[in-house]
C-alpha atoms as one frame of an Amber mdcrd trajectory, in Angstrom:
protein
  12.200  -2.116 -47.847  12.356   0.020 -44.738  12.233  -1.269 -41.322  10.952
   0.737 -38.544   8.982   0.700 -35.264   5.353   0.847 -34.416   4.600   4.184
 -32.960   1.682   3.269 -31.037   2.262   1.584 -27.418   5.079   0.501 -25.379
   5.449  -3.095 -26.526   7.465  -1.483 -29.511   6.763  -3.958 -32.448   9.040
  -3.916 -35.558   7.169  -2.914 -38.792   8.461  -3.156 -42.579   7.129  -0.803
 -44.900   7.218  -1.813 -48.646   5.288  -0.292 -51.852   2.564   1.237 -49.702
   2.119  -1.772 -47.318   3.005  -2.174 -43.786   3.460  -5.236 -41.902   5.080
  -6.850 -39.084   9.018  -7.153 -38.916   9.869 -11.406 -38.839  13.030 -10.764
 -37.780  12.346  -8.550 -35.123  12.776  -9.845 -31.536   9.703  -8.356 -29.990
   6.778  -9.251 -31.992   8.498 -11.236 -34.671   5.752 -10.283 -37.629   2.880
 -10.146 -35.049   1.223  -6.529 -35.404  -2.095  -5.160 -33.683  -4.847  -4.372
 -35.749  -3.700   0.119 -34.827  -0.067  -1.220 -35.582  -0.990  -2.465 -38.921
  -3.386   0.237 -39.922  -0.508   2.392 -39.124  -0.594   4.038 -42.777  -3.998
   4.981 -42.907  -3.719   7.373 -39.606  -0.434   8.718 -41.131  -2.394  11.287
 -44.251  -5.615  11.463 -42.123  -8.100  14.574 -43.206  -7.212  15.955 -40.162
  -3.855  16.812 -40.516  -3.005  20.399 -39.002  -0.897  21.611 -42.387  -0.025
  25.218 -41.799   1.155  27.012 -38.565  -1.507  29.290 -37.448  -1.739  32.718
 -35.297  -4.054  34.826 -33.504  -4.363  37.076 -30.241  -6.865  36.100 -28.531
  -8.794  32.887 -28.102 -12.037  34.757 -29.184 -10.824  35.571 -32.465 -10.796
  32.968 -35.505  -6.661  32.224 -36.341  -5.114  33.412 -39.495  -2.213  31.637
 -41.307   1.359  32.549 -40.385   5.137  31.154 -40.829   7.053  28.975 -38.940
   9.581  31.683 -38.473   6.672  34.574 -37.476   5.176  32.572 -34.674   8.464
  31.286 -33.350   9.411  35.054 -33.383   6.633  35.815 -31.542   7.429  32.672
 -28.465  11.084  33.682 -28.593   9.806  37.385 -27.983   7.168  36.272 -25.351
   9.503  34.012 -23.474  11.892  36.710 -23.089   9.673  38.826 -21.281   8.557
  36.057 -18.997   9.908  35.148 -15.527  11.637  31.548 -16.355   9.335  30.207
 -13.555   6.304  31.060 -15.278   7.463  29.209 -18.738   6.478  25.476 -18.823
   6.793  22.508 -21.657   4.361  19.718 -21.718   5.453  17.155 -23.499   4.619
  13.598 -24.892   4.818   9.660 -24.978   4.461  10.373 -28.501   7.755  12.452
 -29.120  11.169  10.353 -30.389  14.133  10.705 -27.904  15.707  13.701 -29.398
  12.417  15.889 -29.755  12.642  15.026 -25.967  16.196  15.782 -25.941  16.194
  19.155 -27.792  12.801  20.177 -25.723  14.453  19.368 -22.107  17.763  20.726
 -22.912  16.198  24.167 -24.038  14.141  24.669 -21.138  16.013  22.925 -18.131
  19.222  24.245 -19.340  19.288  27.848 -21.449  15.617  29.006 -20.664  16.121
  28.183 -16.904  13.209  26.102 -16.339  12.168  23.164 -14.654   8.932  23.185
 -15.856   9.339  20.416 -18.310   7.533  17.418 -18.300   5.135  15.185 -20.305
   1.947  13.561 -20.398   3.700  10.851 -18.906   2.840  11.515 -15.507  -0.313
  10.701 -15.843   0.413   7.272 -16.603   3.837   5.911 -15.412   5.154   8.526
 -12.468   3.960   6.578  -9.842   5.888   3.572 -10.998   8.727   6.042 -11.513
   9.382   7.096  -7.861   8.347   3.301  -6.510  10.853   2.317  -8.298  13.714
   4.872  -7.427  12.907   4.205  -3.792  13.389   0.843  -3.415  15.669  -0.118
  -6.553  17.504   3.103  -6.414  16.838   4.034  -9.956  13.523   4.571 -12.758
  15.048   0.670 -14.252  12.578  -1.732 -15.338  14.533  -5.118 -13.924  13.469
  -7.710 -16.940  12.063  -7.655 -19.729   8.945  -8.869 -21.602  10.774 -12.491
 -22.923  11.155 -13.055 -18.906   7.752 -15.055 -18.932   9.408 -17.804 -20.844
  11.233 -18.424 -17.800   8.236 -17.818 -15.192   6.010 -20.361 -13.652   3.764
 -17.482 -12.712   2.684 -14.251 -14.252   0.323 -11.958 -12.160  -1.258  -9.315
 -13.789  -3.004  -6.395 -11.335  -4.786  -3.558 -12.806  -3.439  -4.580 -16.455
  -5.620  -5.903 -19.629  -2.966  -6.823 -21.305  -5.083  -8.089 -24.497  -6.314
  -4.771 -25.106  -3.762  -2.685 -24.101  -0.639  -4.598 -25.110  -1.833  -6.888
 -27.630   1.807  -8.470 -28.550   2.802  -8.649 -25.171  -0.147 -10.775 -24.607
   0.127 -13.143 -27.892   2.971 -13.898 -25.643   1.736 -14.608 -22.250  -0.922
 -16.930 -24.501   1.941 -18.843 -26.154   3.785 -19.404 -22.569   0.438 -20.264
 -20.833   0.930 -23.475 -24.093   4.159 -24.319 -22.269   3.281 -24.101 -18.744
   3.115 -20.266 -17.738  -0.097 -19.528 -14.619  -1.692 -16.778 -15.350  -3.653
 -14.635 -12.219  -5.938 -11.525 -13.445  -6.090  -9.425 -10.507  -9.147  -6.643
 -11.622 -12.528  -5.171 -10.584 -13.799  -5.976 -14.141 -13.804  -9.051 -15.926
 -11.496  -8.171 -18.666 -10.438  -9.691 -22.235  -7.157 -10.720 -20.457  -9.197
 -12.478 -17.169 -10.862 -14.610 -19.777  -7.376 -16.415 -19.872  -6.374 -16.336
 -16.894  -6.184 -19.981 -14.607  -7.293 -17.944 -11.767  -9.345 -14.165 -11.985
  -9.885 -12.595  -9.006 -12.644  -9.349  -9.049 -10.629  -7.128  -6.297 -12.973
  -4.463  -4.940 -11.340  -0.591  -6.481  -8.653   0.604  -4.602  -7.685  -2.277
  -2.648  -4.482  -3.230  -4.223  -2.114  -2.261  -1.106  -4.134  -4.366   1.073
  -3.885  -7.632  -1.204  -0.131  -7.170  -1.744  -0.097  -6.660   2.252  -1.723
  -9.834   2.429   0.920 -11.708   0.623   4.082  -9.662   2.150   2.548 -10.736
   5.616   1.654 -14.279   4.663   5.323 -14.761   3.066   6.697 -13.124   6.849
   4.259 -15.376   8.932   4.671 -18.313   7.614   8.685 -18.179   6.824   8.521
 -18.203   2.974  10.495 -14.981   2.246  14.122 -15.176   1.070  15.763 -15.060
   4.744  19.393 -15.342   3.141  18.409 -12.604   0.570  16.698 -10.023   2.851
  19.283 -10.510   4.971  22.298  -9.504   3.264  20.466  -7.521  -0.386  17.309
  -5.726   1.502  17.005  -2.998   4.155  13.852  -2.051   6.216  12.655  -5.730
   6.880  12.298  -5.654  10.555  10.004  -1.487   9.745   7.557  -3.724   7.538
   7.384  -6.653   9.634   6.617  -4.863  12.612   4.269  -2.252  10.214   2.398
  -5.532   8.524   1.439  -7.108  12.203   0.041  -4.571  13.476  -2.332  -4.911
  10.352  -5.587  -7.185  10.618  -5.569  -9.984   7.726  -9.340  -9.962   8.251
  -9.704  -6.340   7.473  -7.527  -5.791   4.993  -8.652  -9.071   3.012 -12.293
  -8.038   3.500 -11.735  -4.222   1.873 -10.857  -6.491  -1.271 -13.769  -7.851
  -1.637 -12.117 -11.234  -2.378 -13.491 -14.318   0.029 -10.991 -16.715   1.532
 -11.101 -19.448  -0.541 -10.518 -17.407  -3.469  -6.891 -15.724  -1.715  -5.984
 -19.134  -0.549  -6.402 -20.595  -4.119  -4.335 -17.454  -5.415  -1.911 -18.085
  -2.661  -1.219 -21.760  -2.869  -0.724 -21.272  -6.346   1.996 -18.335  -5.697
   3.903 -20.734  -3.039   4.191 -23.434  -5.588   5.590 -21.134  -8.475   9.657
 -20.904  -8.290   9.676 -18.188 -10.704   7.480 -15.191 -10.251   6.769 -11.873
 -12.489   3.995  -9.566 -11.330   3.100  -6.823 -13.919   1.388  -4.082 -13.683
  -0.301  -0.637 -15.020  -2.510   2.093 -14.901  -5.220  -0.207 -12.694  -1.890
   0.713 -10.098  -0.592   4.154 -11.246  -3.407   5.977 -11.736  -4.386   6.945
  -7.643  -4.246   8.735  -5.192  -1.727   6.065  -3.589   0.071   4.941  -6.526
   3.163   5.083  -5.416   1.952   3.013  -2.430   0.416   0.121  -4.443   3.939
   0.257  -6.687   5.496  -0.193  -3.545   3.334  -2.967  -1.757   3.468  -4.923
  -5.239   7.541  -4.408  -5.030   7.862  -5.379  -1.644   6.808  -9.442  -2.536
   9.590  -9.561  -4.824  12.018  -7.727  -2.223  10.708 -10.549   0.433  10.948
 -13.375  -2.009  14.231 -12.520  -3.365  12.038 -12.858  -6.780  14.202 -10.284
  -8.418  17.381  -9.903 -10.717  16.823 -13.472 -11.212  15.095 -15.080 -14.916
  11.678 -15.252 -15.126  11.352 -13.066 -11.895  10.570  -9.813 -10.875   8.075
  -6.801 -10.852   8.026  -5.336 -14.422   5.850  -2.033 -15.214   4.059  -2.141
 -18.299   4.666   1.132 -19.660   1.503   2.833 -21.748   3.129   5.173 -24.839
   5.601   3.972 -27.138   8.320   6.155 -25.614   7.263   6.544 -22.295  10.542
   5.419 -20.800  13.064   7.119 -23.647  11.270  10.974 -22.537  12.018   9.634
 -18.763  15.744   8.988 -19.780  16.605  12.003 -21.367  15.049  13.949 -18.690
  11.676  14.784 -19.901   9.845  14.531 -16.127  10.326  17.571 -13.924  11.115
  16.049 -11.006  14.479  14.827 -12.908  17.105  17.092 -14.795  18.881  14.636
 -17.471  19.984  11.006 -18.111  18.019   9.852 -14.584  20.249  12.917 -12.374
  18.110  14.933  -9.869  18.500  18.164  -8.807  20.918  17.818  -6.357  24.391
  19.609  -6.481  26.748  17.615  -8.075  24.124  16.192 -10.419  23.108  20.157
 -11.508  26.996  20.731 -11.861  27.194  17.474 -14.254  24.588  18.868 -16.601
  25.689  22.325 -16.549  29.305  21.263 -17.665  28.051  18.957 -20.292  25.549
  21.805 -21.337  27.823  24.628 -20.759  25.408  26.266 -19.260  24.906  28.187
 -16.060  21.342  28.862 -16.053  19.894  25.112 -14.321  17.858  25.668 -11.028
  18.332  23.070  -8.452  14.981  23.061  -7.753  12.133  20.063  -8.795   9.590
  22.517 -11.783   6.119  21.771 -11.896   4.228  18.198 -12.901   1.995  18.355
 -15.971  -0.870  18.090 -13.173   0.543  21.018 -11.701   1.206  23.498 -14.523
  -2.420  24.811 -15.264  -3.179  25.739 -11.458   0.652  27.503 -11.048  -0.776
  30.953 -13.215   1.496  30.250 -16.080   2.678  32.843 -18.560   4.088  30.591
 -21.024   3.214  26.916 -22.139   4.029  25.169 -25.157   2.066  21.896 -25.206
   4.036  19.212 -27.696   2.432  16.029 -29.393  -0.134  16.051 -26.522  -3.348
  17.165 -25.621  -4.281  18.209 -21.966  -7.712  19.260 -22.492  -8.576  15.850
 -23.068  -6.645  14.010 -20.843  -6.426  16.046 -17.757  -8.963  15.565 -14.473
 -11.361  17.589 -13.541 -11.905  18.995 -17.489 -14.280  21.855 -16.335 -11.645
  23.209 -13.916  -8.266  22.921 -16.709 -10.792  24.753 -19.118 -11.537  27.872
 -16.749  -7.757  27.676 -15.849  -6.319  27.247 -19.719  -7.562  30.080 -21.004
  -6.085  32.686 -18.282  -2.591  32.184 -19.759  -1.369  34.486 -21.819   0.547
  32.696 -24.512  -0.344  28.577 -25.305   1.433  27.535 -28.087   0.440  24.143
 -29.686   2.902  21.809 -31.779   0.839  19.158 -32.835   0.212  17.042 -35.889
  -3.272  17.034 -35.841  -6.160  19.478 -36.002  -8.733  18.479 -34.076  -7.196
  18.587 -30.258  -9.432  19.662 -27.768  -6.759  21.978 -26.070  -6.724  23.684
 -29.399  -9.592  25.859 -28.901  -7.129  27.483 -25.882  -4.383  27.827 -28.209
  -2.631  31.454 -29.791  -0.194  29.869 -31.844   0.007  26.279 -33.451   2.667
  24.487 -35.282   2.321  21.798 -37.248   4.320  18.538 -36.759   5.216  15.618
 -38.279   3.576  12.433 -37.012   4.750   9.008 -36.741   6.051   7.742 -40.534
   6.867  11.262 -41.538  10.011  11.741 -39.397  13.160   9.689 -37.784  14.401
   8.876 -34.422  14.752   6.770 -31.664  12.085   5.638 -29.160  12.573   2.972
 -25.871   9.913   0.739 -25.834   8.701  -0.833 -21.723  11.955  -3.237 -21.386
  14.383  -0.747 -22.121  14.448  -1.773 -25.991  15.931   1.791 -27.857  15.055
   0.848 -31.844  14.807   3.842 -34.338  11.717   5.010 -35.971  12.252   5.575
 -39.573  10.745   8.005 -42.438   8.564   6.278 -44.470   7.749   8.382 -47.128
   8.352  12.370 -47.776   6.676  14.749 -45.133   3.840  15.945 -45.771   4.010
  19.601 -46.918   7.450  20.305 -45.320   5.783  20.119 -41.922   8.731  20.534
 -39.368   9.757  17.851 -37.338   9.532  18.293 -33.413  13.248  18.483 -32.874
  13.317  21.509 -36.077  10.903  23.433 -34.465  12.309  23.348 -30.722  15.792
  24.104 -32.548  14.693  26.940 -34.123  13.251  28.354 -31.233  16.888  27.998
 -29.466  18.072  29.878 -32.533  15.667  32.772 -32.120  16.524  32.993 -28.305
  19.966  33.456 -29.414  21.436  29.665 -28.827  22.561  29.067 -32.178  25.604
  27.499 -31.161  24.476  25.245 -28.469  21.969  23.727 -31.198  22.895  23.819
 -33.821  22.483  20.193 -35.421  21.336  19.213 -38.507  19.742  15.980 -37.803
  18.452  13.584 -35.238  21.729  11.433 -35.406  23.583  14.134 -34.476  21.317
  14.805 -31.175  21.124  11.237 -30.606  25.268  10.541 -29.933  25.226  13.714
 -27.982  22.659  12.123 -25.545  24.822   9.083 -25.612  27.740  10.848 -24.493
  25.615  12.337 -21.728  24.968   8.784 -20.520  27.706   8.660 -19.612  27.341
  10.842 -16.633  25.501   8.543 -15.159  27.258   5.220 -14.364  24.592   2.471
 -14.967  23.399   4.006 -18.239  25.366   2.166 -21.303  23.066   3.480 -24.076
  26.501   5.009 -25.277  27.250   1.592 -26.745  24.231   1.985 -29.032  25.113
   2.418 -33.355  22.309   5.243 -34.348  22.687   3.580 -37.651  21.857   0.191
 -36.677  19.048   0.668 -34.467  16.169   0.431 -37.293  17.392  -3.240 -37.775
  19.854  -4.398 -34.619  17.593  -2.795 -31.210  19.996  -2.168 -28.688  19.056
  -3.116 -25.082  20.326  -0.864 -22.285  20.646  -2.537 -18.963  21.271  -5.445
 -19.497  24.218  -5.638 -17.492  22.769  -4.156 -14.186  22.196  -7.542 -11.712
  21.789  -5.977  -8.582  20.339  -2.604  -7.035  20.968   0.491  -7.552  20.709
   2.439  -4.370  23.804   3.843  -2.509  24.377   0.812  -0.687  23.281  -1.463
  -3.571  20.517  -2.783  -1.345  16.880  -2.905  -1.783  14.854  -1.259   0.195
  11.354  -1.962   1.605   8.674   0.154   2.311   6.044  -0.641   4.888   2.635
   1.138   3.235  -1.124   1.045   4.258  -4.434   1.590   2.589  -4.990   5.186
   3.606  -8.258   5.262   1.479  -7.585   8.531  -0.057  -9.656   7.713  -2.993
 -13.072  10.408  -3.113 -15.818   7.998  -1.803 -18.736   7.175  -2.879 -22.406
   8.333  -1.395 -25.872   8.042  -1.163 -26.171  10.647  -4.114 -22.923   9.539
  -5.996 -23.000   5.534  -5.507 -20.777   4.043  -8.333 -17.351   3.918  -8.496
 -15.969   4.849 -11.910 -12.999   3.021 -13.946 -11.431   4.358 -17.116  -8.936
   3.112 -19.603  -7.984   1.549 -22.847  -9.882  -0.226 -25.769  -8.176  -2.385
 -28.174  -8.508  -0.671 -31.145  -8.148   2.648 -30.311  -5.778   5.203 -28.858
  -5.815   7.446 -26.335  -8.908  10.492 -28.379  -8.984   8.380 -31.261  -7.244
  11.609 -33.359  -5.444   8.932 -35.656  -7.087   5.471 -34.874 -10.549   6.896
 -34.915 -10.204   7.826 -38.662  -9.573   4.456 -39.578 -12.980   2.380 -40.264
 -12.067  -0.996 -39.182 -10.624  -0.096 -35.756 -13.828   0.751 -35.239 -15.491
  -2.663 -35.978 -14.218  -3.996 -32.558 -15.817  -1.217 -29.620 -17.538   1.639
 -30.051 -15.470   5.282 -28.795 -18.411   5.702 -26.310 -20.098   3.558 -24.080
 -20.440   2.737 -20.270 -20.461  -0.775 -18.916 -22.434  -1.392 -15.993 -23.486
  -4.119 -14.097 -26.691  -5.661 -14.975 -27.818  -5.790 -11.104 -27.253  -2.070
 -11.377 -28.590  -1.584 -15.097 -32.229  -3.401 -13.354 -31.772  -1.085 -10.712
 -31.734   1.935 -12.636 -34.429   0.782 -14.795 -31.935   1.108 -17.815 -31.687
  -1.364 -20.931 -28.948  -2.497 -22.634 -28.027   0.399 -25.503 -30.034   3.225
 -23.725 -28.347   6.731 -23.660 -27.365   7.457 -19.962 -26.087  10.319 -18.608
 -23.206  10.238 -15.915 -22.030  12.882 -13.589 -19.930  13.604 -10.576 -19.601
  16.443  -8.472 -17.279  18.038 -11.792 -19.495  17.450 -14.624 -21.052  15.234
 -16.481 -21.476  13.182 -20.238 -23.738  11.110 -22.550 -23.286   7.511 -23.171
 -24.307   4.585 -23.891 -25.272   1.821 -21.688 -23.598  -1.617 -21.920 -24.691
  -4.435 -19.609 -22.635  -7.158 -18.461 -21.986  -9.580 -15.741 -18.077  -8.625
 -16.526 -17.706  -6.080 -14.028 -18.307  -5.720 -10.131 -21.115  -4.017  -9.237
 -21.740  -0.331  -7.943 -18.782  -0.168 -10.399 -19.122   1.297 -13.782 -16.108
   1.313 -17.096 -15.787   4.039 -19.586 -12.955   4.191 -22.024 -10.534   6.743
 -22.678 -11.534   6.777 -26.447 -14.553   9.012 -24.928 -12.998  12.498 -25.339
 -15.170  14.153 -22.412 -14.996  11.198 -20.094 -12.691  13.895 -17.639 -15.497
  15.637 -16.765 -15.910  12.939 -14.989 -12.690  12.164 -12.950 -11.351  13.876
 -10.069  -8.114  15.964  -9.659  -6.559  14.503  -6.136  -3.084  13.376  -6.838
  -0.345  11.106  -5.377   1.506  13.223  -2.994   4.942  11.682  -4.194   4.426
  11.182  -7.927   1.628  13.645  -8.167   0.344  11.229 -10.829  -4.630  11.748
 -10.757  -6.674   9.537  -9.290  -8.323   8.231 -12.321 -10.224   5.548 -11.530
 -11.606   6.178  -8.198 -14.508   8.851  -8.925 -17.739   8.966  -7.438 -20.323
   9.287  -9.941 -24.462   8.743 -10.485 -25.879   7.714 -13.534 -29.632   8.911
 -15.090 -31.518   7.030 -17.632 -32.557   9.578 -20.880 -34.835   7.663 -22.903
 -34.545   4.148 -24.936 -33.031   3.952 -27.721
């Protein structure tokens, strides 16, 4: 029997893979045998029919590809990347890579290439959390973990549907809801996880800072916060009470949409509760003011003192199943390694550890950057940016001016591939071994299940080789991930609070290891916490006369991200369909539209075909299409958070036209 990790989200559920069968690991402390239904059809996406198998070559993006060598096209980067300024070479990486794909990938570019222009899809879904958290904890450190709701009395979840999107994590909150847990859904749409929630409220989009405001000045008004605890752990009280009053409670409670009995029902409930844990996601990240909302949501525990205690605190549900191991290592380009910045002494750790004297103290570029910063060089890995980039129309037109995009990808059918001069294949999840952190800091090693598939390469092999051909032979030259995994322990160790170092590699597939766990207090110079006094700026792109819906966008639970590997699959399909819009069915009489009818949706970018679905379950002038639509970023809009530069995706101003019945 082999015991491994699901490679899916960022619960991280333990799997055991016997004579061709998969199931869920009993022993395993996260989901103890529990597996989603993409978890347990993990198998079937593994051998798919479209598996990229051989790497591929051609000039131009006109011309059909021809097959090649891994040798001849990583001849042909090396030789391309030598020619290139280092500024105009740039990774983009993936939630979908193991730690030492991540490892290999960031030390190569950050550290012999001379780069900063390495970082991962990532950013579009957890970088606003990221800096929210460095500012007022001092550090990217989730401070609990999933169990923690054992211990609360109350669980709010904002902008998070849990039940589709972390389907383990939410067997959970259901089984402490049985011994006592609250639940509160905070969400424009009436979601599978409000249906089991004790209190839902429908906030209006993009009002998140001023609810959190609501409760920060409520707490200050009334004397609830922690006086003894922002006193001596918490700086900046006296900025965000005087910020917060000159605020009206009025206004800011009437841009949520919510009516005053339903905040006073929220809020009586939250001034009973001892124990507090407010989660979060994308519903947060994913704007314009994303850091802001992290920070307003942060702020209640900061005033409470609802933090570093059991069964308290803010914890940030993180999307991909190694989300948080690419951010340790590095893999963001506003960090250099093991959670160091760019400054000085942090850029003369690295380059000692390296031995290198090629790092630039300067930030590179975002992912949401790299496309508009006339690139020479990018090498996209395990991800696709086509699809999941705003503004599609624009990345297109801006794509396919580079010279030289070199895919390393598993899978054929990417929708960046059309832009593409070289592409490698890679091996997938159950073809290769490493290590991945899961959302509560859980590092448990992903394990081969069976032989590769053709000799495909591994991620790690191929960003080795490419070290070799630019003449680094020495500084990587390892022979397996084991060997790249203890030297990014021993690099944790340059950074104080990071004890992954006491990890076994060899143990990790059946004894997770935990990092953190001894951190009880902040991590900011002066070990305080710090609060931030934010307001609702309304950066979002409003709506109009012509444009008069709002448009949301995320996950299904079923399906993944395009649907490459769970869309193959015929029973994750049984659940949703890939494509549809939900609208309101005020709206849907409106419009004149019937429930099933093909509609088409545009904004000022573009537009797409779908299919209508009417429901009560969703506010209205407010419309939901999933991610598992593949062209549903025609749609969104390209402003970013100025901090985190994470897109605004789920504030677009769109119309929607009725085709024809179906």
């Amino acid at each position: 029997m082999i015991k491994s990790v699901c490679g899916y989200c960022g619960v991280g559920c333990g799997v055991e893979y016997e004579e061709n069968k998969l199931s869920g690991n009993a022993s395993y402390p996260i989901n103890r045998g529990s597996l989603c239904q993409k978890g347990a059809s993990g198998l079937l996406s593994i051998h798919p029919q479209n598996r990229l198998t051989k790497p591929q070559i051609r000039e131009n993006i006109e011309d059909d590809f021809i097959a090649s060598t891994y040798e001849e096209c990583i001849a042909a980067i090396a030789e391309k990347i030598k020619q290139t300024p280092k500024e105009k070479v740039a990774f983009y990486l993936s939630g979908q890579l193991l730690t030492e794909d991540y490892y290999i990938a960031n030390k190569l570019g950050k550290g012999f290439i001379g780069t900063n222009n390495v970082d991962t899809n990532s950013r579009t879904c957890m970088s606003s959390a990221v800096v929210a958290h460095k500012k007022s904890i001092g550090a990217d450190f989730v401070p609990l973990r999933m169990d923690n709701i054992f211990r609360a009395n109350l669980l709010i979840l904002a902008g998070a549907n849990t039940a589709e999107a972390h389907v383990i994590f939410h067997n959970k909150i259901k089984k402490a809801k049985k011994q006592g847990l609250k639940v509160v859904v905070i969400d424009p749409r009436f979601t599978e996880t409000a249906k089991s929630a004790d209190i839902y409220l429908p906030i209006r989009a993009g009002s998140d800072i001023d609810f959190f405001n609501l409760i920060s000045k409520r707490l200050i008004e009334e004397g609830l916060y922690d006086k003894e605890f922002v006193q001596n752990h918490i700086n900046n009280f006296e900025l965000l009470k005087n910020g917060l009053n000159e605020l009206s409670s009025a206004e800011m409670l009437e841009r949520t949409a919510l009516c005053s009995e339903q905040f006073e029902e929220f809020f009586s409930l939250y001034k009973e509760s001892q124990n507090i844990i407010t989660a979060w996601t994308m519903g947060l990240n994913q704007s314009s003011q994303g850091v802001d909302k992290n920070l307003a949501l942060i702020n209640t525990h900061l005033l409470s003192g609802k933090i570093f205690k059991d069964g308290n605190g803010p914890l940030s549900l993180t999307g991909q199943p190694n989300a948080m191991g690419g951010r340790e290592v590095g893999g963001l380009a506003t960090m250099l390694a093991v959670h160091l910045g760019f400054d000085d002494e942090s850029v003369k750790k690295v380059s000692n550890f390296w031995k290198s004297d090629k790092i630039s103290n300067k930030a590179g570029l975002s992912a949401t950057q790299m496309l508009e910063a006339e690139l020479e060089v990018l090498i996209i890995c395990h991800t696709d940016p086509i699809y999941h980039l705003p503004n599609r129309n624009k990345m297109e037109a801006l794509m396919q001016k580079i010279p030289l995009v070199v895919e390393i990808n598993a899978y054929e059918n990417s929708q960046s591939a059309k832009f593409a001069h070289i592409r490698l294949p890679s091996a997938p999840w159950g073809e290769k071994e490493g290590t991945q952190t899961n959302l509560d800091r859980t590092i448990t090693k992903q394990e081969k299940l069976g032989k590769t598939f053709q000799n495909i390469k591994a991620d790690w092999e191929i960003f080795k080789l490419l070290a070799w051909e630019l003449g680094y032979k020495k500084e990587f030259d390892y022979k397996n991930p084991k060997e790249i995994f203890e030297e990014y322990q021993e690099m944790t160790k340059l950074n104080s609070y990071m004890d992954i170092c006491e990890a076994s590699y060899d143990e990790l597939s059946h004894k997770p290891f935990v990092w953190g766990e001894k951190i009880k207090n902040f991590l900011t110079p002066d070990k305080k916490g710090n609060l931030f006094f934010v307001q609702n700026k309304e950066l979002s792109e409003k709506t109009t006369q012509e444009y008069p819906f709002v448009l949301l966008t995320g996950r299904t639970r079923d399906q993944w991200h395009s649907g490459t590997k769970s869309a193959s699959v015929p029973s994750l399909l049984k659940y949703k369909e890939l494509n549809f819009c939900e609208i309101h069915s005020a709206d849907a009489d409106m419009l004149g539209i019937k429930e099933g009818d093909e509609i088409r949706v545009a904004s000022k970018r573009g537009s797409l075909i779908t299919k209508a679905l009417i429901t009560e379950c969703i506010r209205e002038k407010t419309i939901f299409i999933p991610i598992s639509n593949r062209e549903v970023n025609y749609l969104t809009n390209d402003l970013l958070d100025k901090e985190s530069f994470q897109p605004d995706y789920n504030h677009s101003a769109v119309k929607i036209e009725r085709l024809y019945k179906k």
